[in-house]
C-alpha positions in Angstrom: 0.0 0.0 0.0 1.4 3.3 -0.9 4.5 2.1 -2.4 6.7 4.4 -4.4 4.2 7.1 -3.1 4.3 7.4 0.6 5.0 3.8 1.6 2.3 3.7 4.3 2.1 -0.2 3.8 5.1 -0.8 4.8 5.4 2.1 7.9 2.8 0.6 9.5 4.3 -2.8 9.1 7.5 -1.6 10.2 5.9 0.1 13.3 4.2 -3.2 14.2 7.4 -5.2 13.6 8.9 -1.9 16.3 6.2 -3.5 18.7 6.6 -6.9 17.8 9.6 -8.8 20.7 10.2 -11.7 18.5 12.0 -9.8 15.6 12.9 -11.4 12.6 17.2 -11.4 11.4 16.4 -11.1 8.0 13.9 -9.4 5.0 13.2 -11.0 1.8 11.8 -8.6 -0.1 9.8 -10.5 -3.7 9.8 -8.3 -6.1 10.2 -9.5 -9.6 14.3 -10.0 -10.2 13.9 -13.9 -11.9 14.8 -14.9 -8.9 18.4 -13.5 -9.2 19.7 -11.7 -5.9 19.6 -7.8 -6.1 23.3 -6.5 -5.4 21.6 -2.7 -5.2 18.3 -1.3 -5.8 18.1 2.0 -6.8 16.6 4.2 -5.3 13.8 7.0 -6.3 13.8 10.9 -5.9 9.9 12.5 -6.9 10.1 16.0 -8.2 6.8 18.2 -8.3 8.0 21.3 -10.9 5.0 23.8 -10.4 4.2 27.4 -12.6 2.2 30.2 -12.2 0.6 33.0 -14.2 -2.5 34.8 -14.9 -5.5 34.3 -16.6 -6.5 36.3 -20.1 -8.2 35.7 -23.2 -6.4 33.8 -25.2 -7.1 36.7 -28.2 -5.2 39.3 -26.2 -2.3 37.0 -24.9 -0.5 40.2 -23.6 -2.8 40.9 -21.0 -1.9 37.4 -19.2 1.3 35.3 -18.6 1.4 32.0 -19.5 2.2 29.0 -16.7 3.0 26.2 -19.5 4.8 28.6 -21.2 7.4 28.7 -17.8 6.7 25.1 -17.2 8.3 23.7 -21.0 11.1 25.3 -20.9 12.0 24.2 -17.6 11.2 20.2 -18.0 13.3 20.5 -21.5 16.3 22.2 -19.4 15.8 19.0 -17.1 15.5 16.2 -19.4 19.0 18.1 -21.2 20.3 18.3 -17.6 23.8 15.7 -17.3 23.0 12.5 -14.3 25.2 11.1 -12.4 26.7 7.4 -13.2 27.5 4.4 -11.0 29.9 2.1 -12.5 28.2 -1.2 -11.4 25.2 0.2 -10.7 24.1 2.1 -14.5 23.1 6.2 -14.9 20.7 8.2 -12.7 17.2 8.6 -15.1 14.7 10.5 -15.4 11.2 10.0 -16.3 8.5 13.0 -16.7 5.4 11.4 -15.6 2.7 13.5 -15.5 1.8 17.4 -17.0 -1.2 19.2 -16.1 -2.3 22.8 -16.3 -4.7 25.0 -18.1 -8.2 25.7 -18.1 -9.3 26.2 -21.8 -7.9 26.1 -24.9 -8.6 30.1 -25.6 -7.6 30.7 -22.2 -4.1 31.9 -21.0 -3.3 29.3 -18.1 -2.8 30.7 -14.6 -1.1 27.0 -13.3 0.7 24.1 -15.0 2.8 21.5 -12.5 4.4 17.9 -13.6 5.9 15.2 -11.8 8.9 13.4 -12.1 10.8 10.7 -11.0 14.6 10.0 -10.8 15.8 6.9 -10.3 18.6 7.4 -7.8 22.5 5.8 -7.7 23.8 7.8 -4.5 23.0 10.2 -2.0 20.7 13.1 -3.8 22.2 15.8 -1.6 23.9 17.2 -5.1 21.2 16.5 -7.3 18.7 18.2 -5.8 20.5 21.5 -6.1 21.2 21.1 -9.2 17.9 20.2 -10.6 16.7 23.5 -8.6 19.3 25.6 -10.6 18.1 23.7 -13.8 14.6 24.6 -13.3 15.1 28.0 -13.3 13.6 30.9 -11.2 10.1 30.5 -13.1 9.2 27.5 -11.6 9.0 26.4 -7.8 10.2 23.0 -7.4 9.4 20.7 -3.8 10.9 17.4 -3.3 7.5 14.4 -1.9 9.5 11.6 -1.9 12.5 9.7 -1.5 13.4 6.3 -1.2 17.5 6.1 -1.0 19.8 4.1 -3.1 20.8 0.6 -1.3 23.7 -1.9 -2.0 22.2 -5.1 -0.4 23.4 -8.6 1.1 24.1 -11.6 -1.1 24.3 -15.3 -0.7 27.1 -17.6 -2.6 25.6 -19.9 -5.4 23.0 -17.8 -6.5 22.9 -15.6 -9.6 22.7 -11.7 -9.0 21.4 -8.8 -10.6 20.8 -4.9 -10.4 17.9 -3.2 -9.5 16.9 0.0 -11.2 13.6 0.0 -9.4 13.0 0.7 -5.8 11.2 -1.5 -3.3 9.6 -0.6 0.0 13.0 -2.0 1.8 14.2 1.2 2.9 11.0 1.7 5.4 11.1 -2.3 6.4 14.3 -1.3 9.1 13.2 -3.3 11.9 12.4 -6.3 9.9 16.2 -7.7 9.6 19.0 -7.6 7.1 17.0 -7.3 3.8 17.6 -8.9 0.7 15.7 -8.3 -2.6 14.7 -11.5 -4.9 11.7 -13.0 -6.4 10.3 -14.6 -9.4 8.6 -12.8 -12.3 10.1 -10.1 -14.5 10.1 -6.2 -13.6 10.0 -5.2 -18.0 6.5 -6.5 -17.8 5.4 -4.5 -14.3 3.2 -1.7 -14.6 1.6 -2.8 -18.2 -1.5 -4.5 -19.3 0.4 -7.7 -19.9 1.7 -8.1 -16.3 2.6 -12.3 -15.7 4.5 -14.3 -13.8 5.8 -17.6 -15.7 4.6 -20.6 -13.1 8.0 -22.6 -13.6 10.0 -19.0 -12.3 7.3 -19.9 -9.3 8.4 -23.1 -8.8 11.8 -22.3 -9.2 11.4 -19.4 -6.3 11.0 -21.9 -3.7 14.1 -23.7 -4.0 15.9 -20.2 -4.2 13.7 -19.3 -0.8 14.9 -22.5 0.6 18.9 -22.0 -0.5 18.5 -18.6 1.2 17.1 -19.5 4.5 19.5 -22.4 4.6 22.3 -20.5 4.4 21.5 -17.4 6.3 20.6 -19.5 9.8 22.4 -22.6 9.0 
């Protein structure tokens, strides 16, 4: 519930687990990896990029100021906007999710915002002020949401992979050491074809098993 938006799933969870005397050593987190361990999972940085302006008829544009028109410039300076690089890990992206803003189309908006998304490979400390300088002074820009960047536990004999998606882990602390594997692919999440193949199921057991062997063996 909540993930990659406020994560208020897994707060509670962890709050119970706070309250909770038999605590658990370890997290397995089973998100879709193909059952390859996660080395890292990268983590997520939300950026709401907000204009305004004033309202005229669009036949006398002069007597208004146009939000979209301070909001375009500002994404394009983004997306043009250099990201830092992890050499194991893969770049920093970006992705513009969602513009809004307007009333009419013979109306000279007053408001345009969008929301984006930046898939994080460090600490965000320097990103952040450099997408503020990006934006420009036209726009305000406020940070929601973010979930840090995480290198994660392994266990010998089992293949590994990196995450460029971000899991609720990072608000799970008082559920153990977390690792991050499960069966299913994350190129099919979020789309209208969403599956898991049943032998990757099958095969997650045995990787479940290996796991829990190994870490209280």
């Amino acid at each position: 519930m909540g993930e990659e938006r406020d994560s208020l799933g897994a707060q509670l969870a962890n709050e119970y687990a706070a309250n909770d005397h038999s605590r658990s050593r370890f997290l397995v987190n089973g998100e879709p990896t193909e059952n390859h361990l996660a080395l890292a999972s990268k983590g997520t940085l939300r950026v709401e990029v907000t204009a305004t302006g004033r309202m005229a008829h669009s036949a006398y544009p002069e007597l208004g100021e146009s939000a979209i028109d301070k909001l375009i410039p500002a994404l394009t300076r983004l997306r043009a906007m250099p990201l830092p690089s992890d050499p194991e890990v893969g770049p920093c992206t970006l992705n513009i999710g969602l513009i809004e803003g307007g009333r009419a189309p013979n109306v000279i908006p007053d408001y345009a915002h969008a929301d984006l998304l930046y898939r994080l490979v460090g600490p965000s400390d320097e990103l952040r002020r450099e997408i503020v300088t990006t934006a420009g002074g036209e726009v305000q820009v406020t940070f929601p949401l973010e979930l840090p960047f995480l290198r994660l536990r392994t266990v010998n004999g089992l293949p590994t992979m990196i995450a460029a998606f971000t899991t609720d882990i990072p608000k799970l602390t008082n559920w153990g050491e977390p690792l991050l594997v499960g069966p299913g692919s994350i190129h099919v999440a979020h789309t209208d074809g969403e599956y898991i193949e049943k032998q990757q199921l099958h095969e997650a057991i045995d990787v479940y098993c290996k796991i829990a062997q190994q870490l209280v063996g």
